[in-house]
C-alpha positions in Angstrom: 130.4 19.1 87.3 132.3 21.0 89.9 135.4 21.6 88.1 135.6 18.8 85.6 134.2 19.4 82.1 131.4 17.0 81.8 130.4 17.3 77.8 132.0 20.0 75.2 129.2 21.0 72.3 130.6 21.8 69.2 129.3 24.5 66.7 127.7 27.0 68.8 126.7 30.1 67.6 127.0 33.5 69.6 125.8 37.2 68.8 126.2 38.8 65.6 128.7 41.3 67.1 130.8 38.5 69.1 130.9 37.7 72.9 132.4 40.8 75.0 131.0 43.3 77.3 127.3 44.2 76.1 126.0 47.6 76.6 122.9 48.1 75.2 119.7 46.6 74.1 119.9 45.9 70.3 124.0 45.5 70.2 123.8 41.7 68.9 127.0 40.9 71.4 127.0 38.2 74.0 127.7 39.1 77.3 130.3 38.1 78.9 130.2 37.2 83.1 128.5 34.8 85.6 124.4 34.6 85.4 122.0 31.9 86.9 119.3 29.9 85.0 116.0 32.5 85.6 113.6 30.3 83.7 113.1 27.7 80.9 111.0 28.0 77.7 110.4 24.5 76.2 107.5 25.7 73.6 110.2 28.4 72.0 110.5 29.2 68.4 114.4 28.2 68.7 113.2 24.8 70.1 114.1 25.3 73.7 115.3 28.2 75.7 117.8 28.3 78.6 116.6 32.1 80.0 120.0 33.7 81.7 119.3 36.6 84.5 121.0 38.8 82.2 121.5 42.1 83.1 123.6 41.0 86.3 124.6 43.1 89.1 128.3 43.5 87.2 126.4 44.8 84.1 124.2 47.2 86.2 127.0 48.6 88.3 128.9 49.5 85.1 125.5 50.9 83.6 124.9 53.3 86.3 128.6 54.7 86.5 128.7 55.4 82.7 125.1 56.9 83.1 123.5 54.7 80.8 120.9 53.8 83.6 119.5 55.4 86.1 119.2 55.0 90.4 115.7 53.1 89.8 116.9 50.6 87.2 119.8 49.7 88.9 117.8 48.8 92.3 115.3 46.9 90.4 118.2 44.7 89.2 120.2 44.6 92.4 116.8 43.4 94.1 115.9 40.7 91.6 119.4 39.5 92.3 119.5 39.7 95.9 115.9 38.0 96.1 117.1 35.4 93.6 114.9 36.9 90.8 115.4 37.3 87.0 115.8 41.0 87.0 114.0 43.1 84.5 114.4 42.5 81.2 113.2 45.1 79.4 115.8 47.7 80.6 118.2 49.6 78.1 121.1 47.3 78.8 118.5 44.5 77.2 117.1 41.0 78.7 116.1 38.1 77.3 119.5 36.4 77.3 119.8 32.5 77.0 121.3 29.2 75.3 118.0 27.9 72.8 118.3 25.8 70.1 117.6 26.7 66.7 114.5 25.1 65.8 112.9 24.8 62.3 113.8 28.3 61.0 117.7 28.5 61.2 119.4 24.9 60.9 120.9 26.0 57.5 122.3 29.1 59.1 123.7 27.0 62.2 125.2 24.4 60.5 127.2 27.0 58.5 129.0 27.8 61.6 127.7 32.0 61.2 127.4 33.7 64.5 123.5 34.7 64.0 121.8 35.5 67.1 120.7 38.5 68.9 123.0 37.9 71.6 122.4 34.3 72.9 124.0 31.5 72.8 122.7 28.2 70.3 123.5 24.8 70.4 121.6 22.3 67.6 118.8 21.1 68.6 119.8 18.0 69.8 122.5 19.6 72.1 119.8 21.8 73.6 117.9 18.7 74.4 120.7 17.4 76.2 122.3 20.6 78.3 117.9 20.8 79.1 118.2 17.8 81.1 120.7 18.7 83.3 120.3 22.4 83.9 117.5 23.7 86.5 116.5 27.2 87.4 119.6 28.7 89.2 122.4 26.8 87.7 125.4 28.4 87.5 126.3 29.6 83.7 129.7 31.3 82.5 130.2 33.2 79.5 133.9 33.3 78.9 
């Protein structure tokens, strides 16, 4: 809450390939940066998820000076972001982004402390339940 840390979560789990800069759909990293709350998906198979307006404007700008998107792309992100939108998330720098819980396929895997999603971020499922009840669409989230 502002700058004071109101709860810490223990065992998380990030991306198969670590948190860092991600560059492509399918790289299993977590991105690192600033992204808003874009929606909320409380009938997930991971319990609940926390949907992040992952790729950001920081993520596109980089994509379309290495060439790895093109003109079009890049303004479809950089209007989502400017309107207040969840940009596209089917580009090639990937989507579908977010903090979910694990549900009723992976609680062995979580509770082994493996880093074993696609690029998100999960909490247990009781954690989940508790960072849903005070998150709303826009909050602030940094990946650090």
């Amino acid at each position: 809450q502002g700058q004071q840390t109101v709860r810490v979560f223990p065992r998380i789990a990030v991306g198969r390939s670590g948190v860092g800069l991600k560059v492509r759909r399918g790289d299993n990293k977590t991105p690192l940066g600033v992204f808003r709350v874009g929606w909320f998906n409380d009938q997930s198979r991971f319990n609940t998820f926390i949907g992040l307006d992952y790729p950001n404007l920081d993520y596109a700008e980089r994509a379309l000076r290495e060439h790895r998107i093109d003109w079009l792309t890049y303004e479809q992100v950089r209007a989502a972001w400017a309107n207040g939108h969840t940009p596209p998330q089917n580009t090639l720098l990937g989507g579908q982004i977010g903090i979910h819980g694990v549900g009723i396929e992976f609680p062995q895997i979580h509770s082994a402390g493996i880093n074993w999603t696609n690029g998100c971020i999960a909490l247990d499922n009781q954690q989940i339940a508790v960072l849903r009840s005070w998150v709303k669409k826009g909050t602030r989230v940094e990946i650090r």
